[in-house]
C-alpha positions as MATLAB code, in Angstrom:
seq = 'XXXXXXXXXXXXXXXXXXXXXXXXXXXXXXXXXXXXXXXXXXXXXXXXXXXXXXXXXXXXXXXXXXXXXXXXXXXXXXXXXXXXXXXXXXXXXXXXXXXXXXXXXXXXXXXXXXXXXXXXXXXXXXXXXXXXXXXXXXXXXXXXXXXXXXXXXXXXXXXXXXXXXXXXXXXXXXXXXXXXXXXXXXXXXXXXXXXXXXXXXXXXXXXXXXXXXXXXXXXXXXXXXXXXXXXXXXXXXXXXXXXXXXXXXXXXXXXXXXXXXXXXXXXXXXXXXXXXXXXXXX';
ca = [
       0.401   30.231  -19.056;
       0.554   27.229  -21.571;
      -2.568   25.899  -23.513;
      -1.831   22.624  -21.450;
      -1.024   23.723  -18.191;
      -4.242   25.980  -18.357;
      -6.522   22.999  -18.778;
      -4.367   21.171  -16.296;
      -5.151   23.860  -13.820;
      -8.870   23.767  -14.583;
      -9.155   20.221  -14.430;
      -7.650   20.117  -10.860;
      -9.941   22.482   -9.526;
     -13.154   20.744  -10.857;
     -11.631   17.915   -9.006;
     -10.826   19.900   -5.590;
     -14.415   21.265   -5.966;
     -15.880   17.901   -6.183;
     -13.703   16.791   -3.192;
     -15.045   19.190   -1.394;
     -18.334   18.668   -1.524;
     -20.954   16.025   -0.560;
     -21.650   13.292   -3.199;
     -25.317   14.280   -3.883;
     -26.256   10.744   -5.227;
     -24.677    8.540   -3.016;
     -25.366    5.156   -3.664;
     -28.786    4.018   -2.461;
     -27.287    0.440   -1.462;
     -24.649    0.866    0.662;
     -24.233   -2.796    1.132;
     -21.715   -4.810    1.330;
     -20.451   -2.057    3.553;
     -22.318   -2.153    6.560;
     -21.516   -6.006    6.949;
     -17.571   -5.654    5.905;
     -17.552   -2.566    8.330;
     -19.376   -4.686   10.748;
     -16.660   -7.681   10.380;
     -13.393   -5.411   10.267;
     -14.772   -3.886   13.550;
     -14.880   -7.073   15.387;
     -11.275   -8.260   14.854;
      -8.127   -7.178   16.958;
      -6.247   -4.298   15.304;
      -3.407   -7.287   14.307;
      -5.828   -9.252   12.574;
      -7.332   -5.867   10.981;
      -3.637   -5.303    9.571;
      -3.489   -8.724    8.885;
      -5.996   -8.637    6.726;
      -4.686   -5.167    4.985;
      -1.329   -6.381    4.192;
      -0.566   -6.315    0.652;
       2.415   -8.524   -0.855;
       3.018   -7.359   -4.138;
       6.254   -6.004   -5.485;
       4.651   -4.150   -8.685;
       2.294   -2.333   -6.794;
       5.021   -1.111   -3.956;
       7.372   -0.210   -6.784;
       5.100    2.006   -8.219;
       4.781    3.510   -4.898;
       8.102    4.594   -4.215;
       7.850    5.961   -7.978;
       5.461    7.936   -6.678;
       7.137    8.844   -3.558;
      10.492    9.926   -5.033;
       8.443   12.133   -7.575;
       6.870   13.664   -4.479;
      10.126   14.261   -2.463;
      12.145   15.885   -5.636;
       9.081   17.563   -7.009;
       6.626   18.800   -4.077;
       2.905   17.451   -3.543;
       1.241   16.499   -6.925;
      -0.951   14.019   -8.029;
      -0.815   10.781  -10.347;
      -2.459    8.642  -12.953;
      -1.051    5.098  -13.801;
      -1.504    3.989  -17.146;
      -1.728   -0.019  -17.293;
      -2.170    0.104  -20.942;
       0.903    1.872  -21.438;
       3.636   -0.447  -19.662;
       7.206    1.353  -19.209;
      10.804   -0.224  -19.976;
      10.752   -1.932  -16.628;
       7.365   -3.100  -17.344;
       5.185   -1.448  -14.553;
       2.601    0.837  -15.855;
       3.799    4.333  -16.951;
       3.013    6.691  -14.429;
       2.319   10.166  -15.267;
       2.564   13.129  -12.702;
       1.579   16.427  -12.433;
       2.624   19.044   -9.944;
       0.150   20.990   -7.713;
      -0.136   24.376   -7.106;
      -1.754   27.828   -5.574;
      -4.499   26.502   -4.428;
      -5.046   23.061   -4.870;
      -1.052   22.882   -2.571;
      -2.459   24.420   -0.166;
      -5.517   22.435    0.600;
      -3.765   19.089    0.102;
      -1.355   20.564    2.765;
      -4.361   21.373    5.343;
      -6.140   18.061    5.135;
      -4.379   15.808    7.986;
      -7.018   13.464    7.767;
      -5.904   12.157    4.157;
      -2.430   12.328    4.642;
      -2.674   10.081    7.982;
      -3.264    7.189    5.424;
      -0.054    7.987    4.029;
       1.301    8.271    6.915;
       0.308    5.350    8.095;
       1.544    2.684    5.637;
       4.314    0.521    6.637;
       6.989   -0.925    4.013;
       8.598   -4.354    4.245;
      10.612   -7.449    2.685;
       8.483   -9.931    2.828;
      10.968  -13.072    2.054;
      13.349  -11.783    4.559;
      14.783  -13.921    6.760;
      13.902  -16.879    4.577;
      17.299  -19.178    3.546;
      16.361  -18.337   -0.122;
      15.811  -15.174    0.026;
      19.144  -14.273    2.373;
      21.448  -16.047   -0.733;
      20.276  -13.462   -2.578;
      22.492  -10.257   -3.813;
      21.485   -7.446   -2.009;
      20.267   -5.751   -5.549;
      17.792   -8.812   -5.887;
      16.411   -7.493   -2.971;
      13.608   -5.359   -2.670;
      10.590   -3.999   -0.381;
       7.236   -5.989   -1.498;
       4.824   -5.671    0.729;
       2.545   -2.758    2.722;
       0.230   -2.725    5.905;
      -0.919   -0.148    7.830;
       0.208    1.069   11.157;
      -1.207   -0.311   14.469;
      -2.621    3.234   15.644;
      -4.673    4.182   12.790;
      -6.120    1.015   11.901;
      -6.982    0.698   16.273;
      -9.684    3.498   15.852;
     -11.783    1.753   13.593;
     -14.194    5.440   13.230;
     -11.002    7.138   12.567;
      -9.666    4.926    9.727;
     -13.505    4.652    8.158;
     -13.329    8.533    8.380;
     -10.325    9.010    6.583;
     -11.305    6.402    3.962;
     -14.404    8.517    3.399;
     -12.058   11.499    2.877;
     -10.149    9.943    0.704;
     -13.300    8.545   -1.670;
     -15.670   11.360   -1.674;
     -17.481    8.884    0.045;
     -17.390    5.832   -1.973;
     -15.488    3.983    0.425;
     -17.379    0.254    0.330;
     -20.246    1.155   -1.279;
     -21.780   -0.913   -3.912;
     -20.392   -3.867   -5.553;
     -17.203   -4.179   -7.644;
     -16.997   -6.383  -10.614;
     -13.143   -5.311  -11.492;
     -11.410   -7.006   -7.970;
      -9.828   -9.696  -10.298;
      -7.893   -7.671  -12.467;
      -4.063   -6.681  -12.176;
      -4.317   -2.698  -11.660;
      -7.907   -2.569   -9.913;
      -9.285    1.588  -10.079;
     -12.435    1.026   -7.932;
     -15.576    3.796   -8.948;
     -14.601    6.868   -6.738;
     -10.686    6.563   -7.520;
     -11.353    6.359  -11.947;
     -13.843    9.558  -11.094;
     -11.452   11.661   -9.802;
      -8.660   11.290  -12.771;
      -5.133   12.295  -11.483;
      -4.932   11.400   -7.926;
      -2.638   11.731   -4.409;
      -0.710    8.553   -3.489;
      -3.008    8.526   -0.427;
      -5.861    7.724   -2.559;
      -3.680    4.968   -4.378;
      -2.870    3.477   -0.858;
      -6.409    3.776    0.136;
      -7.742    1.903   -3.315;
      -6.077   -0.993   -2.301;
      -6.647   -0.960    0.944;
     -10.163   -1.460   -0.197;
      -9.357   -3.765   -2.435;
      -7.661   -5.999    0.337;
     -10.923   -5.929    2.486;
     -12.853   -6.253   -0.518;
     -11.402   -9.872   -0.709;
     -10.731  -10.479    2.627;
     -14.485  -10.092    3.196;
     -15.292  -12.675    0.065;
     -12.479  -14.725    0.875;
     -14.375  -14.891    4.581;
     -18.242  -15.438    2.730;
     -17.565  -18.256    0.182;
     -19.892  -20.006   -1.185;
     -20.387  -17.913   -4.842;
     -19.264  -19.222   -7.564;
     -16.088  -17.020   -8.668;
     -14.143  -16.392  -12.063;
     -10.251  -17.275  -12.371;
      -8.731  -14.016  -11.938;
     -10.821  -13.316   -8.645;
      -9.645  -16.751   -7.073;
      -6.146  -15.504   -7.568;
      -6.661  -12.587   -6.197;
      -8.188  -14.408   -3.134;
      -5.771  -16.274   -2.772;
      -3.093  -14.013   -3.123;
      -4.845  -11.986   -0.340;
      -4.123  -14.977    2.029;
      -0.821  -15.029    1.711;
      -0.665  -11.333    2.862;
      -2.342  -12.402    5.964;
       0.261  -15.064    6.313;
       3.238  -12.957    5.416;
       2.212  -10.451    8.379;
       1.626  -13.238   11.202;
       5.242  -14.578   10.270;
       6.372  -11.143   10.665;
       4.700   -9.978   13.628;
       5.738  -13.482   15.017;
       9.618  -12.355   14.498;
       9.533   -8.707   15.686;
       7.694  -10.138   18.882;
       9.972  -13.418   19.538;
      12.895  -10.137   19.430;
      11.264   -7.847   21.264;
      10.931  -10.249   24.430;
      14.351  -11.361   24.020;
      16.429  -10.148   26.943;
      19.520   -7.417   26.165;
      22.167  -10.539   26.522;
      20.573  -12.427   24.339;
      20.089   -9.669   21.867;
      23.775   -9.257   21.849;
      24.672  -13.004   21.630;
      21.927  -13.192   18.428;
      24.013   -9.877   16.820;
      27.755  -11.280   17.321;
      26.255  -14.633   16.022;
      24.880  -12.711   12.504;
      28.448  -10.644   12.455;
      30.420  -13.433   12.754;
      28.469  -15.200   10.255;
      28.553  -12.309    7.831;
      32.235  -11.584    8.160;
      33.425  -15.550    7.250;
      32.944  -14.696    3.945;
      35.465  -11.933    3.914;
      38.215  -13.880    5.645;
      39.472  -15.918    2.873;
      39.830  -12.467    0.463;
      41.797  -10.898    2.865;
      44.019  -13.606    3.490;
      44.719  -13.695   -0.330;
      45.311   -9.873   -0.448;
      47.865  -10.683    2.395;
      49.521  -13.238    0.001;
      49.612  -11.420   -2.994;
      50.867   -8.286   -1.420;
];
């Protein structure tokens, strides 16, 4: 084995071990956890993934880097690299594969990979007249929430957060929320990471501001009030979408077929007048 890959190796199972076990210095404040935990728990499960819906085309980018790495490579874990921006501009992300042991356990822990499993891709713009005049390669997923299910059991998805953070999860405050690429404490501790803990990290992030979004009052720096803000237009972004998938869902099957041959037709015009030039020339 390599110089490299043996310290790779060893570094990954000092992580594992500490992954493993109990933080033994947890933090003696746990606030503002008990009153954000308190707040999330007394909304409806669609305001809850209102409220964890993140619209922001970097960040979703990066995570289908991450996923293709994981489908062409097998489980491994990641480390972005702000500093270091690559030719597209995103921060280069660096991966290393697992394996013996530290495969195995990632494999074993359902709990961790339900956050994964959980998240929920979208377009955000689409449907929007702007947005459908663009080319199709203009086009991209931008936004995340999680699924209804796990964020319903409100013990479940605090569980799994816990997992995730070594127990971390909301504890103790974070001065970093305003900046682009936000590592909160328990995600920088454990160096190269799964993509559930990069989901998870922002999820945090999200109710992070959601809560101080709900508190005002403090004064806040620039950077944070973006970030606020940008956190409400999640929350809008999901309601419009939510609004759409119900208004179709209690459509009735004839109407469902009258709105398709509508769309068809309207996508096919274009295509008329080519082929009646192709006629001509031919």
């Amino acid at each position: 084995m390599a110089h490299h890959q043996l310290i790779d190796s060893l570094t990954s199972h000092i992580s594992l071990y500490h992954s493993q076990s109990p933080n033994p210095n947890p933090n003696p404040n746990p606030n503002p956890r008990s009153s954000i935990l308190k707040w999330f728990s007394s909304l409806s499960i669609h305001q809850r993934q209102a409220y964890l819906t993140v619209v922001d085309g970097n960040f979703v980018q990066i995570l289908l880097q991450m996923l293709a790495k994981l489908r062409s490579h097998g489980h491994g874990s990641f480390i972005l690299l702000p500093d270091l921006p690559s030719p597209n501009n995103l921060p280069t992300l660096c991966f290393k594969k697992s394996r013996g042991l530290i495969a195995r356990v990632a494999e074993s822990e359902t709990t961790v990979r339900a956050v994964f499993e959980s998240a929920r891709l979208f377009e955000s713009r689409e449907g929007e007249e702007a947005a459908n005049s663009l080319p199709p390669s203009a086009r991209r997923l931008d936004a995340l929430t999680l699924a209804e299910g796990f964020v319903g059991d409100v013990d479940q998805f605090v569980g799994a957060m816990d997992r995730i953070s070594g127990g971390g999860f909301l504890r103790g405050e974070e001065a970093e929320l305003g900046e682009d690429w936000v590592e909160l404490h328990w995600l920088k501790a454990k160096g190269y990471y799964g993509i559930e803990a990069f989901i998870a990290n922002r999820m945090e992030v999200s109710m992070r501001l959601a809560w101080l979004n709900r508190c005002g009052g403090r004064k806040r720096d620039v950077k944070l009030k973006e970030k606020m803000s940008a956190s409400g237009v999640g929350v809008n972004v999901f309601w419009r979408k939510k609004g759409c998938v119900d208004w179709w869902g209690n459509l009735d099957a004839g109407t469902r077929r009258k709105v398709f041959t509508t769309f068809i037709m309207k996508a096919a015009k274009p295509l008329v007048l080519p082929c009646e030039l192709i006629e001509l020339l031919v």
